[in-house]
MDAnalysis code that builds the backbone (N, CA, C; Angstrom):
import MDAnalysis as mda
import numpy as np

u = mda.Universe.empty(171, n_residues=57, atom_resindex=np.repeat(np.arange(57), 3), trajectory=True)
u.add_TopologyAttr("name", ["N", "CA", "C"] * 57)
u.add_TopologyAttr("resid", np.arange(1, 58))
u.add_TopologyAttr("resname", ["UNK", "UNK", "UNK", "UNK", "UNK", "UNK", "UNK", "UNK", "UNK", "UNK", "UNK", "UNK", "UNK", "UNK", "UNK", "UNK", "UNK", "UNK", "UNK", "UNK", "UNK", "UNK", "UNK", "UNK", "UNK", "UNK", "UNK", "UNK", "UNK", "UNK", "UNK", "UNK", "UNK", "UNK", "UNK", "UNK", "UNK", "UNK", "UNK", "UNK", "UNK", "UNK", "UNK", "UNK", "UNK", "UNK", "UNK", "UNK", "UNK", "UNK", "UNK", "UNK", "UNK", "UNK", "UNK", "UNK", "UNK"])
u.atoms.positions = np.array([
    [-41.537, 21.645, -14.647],
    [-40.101, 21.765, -14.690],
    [-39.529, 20.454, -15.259],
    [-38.809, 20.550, -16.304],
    [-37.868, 19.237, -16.944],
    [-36.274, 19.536, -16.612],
    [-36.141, 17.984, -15.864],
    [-34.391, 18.192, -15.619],
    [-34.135, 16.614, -17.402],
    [-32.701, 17.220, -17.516],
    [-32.018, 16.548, -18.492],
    [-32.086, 14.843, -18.049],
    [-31.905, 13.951, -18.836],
    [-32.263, 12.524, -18.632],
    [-32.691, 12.530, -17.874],
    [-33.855, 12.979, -17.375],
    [-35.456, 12.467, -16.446],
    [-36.462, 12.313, -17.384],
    [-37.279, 11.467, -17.066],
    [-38.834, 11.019, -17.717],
    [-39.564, 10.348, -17.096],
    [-40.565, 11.321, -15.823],
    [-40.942, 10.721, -15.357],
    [-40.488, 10.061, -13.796],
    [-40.526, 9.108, -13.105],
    [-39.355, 8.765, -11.950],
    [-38.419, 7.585, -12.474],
    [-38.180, 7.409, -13.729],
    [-36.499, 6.971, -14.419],
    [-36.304, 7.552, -15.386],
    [-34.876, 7.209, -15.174],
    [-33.853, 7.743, -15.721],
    [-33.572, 7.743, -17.488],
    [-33.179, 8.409, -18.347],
    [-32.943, 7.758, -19.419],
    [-31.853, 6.563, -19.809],
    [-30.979, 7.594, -19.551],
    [-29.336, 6.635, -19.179],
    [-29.159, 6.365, -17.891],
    [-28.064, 5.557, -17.734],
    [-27.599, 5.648, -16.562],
    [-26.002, 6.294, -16.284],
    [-26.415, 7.240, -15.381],
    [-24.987, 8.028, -15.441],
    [-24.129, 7.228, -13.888],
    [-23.124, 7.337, -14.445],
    [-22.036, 7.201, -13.160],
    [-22.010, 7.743, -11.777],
    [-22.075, 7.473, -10.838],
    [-22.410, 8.593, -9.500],
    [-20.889, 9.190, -9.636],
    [-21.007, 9.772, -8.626],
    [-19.478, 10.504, -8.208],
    [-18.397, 9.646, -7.994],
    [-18.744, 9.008, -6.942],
    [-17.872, 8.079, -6.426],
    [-17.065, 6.975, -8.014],
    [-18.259, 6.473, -8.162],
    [-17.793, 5.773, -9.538],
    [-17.068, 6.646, -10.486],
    [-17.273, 7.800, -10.679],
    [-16.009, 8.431, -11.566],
    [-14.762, 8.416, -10.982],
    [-14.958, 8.835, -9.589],
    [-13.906, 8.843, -9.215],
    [-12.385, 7.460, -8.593],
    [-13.379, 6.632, -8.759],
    [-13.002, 4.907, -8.522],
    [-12.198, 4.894, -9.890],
    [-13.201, 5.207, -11.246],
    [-12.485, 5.151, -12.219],
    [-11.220, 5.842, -12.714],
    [-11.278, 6.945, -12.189],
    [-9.675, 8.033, -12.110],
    [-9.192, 7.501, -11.813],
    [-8.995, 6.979, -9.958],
    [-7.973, 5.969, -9.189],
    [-7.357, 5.147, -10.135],
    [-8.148, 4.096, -11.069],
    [-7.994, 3.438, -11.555],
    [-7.167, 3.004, -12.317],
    [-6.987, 4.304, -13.285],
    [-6.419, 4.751, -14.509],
    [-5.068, 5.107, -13.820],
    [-4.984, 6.790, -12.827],
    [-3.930, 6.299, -12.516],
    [-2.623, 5.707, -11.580],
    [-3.445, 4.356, -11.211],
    [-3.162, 3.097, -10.822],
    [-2.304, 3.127, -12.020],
    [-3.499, 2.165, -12.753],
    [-2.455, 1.585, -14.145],
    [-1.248, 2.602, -14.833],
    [-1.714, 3.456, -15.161],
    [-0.680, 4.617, -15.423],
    [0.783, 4.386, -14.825],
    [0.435, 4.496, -13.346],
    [1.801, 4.780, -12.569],
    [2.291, 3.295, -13.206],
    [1.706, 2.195, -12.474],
    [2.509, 0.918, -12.942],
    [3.423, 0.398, -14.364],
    [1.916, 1.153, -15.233],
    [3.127, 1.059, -16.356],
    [4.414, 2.067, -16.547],
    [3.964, 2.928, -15.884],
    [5.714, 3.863, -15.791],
    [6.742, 3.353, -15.440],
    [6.206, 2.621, -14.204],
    [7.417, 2.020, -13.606],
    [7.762, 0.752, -14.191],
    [7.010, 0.085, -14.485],
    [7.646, -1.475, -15.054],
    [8.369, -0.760, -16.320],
    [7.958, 0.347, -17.088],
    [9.194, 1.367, -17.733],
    [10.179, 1.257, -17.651],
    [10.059, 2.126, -16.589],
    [11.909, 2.686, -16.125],
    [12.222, 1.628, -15.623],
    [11.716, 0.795, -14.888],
    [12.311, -0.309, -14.150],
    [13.354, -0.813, -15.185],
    [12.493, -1.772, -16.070],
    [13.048, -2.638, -17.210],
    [13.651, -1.899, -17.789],
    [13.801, -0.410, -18.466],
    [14.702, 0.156, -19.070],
    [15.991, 0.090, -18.250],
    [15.853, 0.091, -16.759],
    [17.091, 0.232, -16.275],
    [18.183, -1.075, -15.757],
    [17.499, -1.890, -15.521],
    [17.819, -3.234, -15.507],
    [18.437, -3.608, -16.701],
    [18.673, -3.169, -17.519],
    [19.527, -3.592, -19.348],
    [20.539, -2.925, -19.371],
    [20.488, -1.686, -18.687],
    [22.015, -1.236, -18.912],
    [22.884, -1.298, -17.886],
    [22.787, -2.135, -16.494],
    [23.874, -2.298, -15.548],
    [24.341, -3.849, -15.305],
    [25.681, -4.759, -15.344],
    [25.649, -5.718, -15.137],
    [25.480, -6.077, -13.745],
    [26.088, -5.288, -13.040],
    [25.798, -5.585, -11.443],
    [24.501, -5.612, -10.464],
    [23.838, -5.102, -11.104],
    [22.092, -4.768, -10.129],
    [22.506, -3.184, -10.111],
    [23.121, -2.555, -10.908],
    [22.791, -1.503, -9.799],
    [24.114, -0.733, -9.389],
    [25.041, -0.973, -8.847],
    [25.844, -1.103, -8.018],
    [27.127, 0.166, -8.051],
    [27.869, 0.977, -7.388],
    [28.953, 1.665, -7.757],
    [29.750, 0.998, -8.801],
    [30.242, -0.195, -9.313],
    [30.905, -0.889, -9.832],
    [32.076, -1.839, -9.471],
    [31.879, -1.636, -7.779],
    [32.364, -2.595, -6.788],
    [34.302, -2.366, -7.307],
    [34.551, -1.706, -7.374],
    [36.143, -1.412, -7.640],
    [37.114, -0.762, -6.224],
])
């Protein structure tokens, strides 16, 4: 019986376990979200002079 990258008792490549793919998803979107938000953040910070604010009137 032959399984795919086996030869023998090693491996050809080395594949990622589960966990490690899935560390790497987290990862991504980690970064993802952050850059969304430093996004909108900074997009929104340029168009109000107050912080924010009703317009204090």
């Amino acid at each position: 019986m032959v399984f795919f990258n086996h030869f023998g008792k090693s491996k050809v490549s080395v594949d990622p376990t589960p966990l490690e793919v899935e560390m790497r998803l987290y990862e991504n979107d980690i970064q993802t979200t952050l850059i969304e938000n430093y996004s909108r953040n900074s997009g929104s910070n340029g168009n109000s002079s107050n912080g924010g604010g009703s317009g204090g009137q």
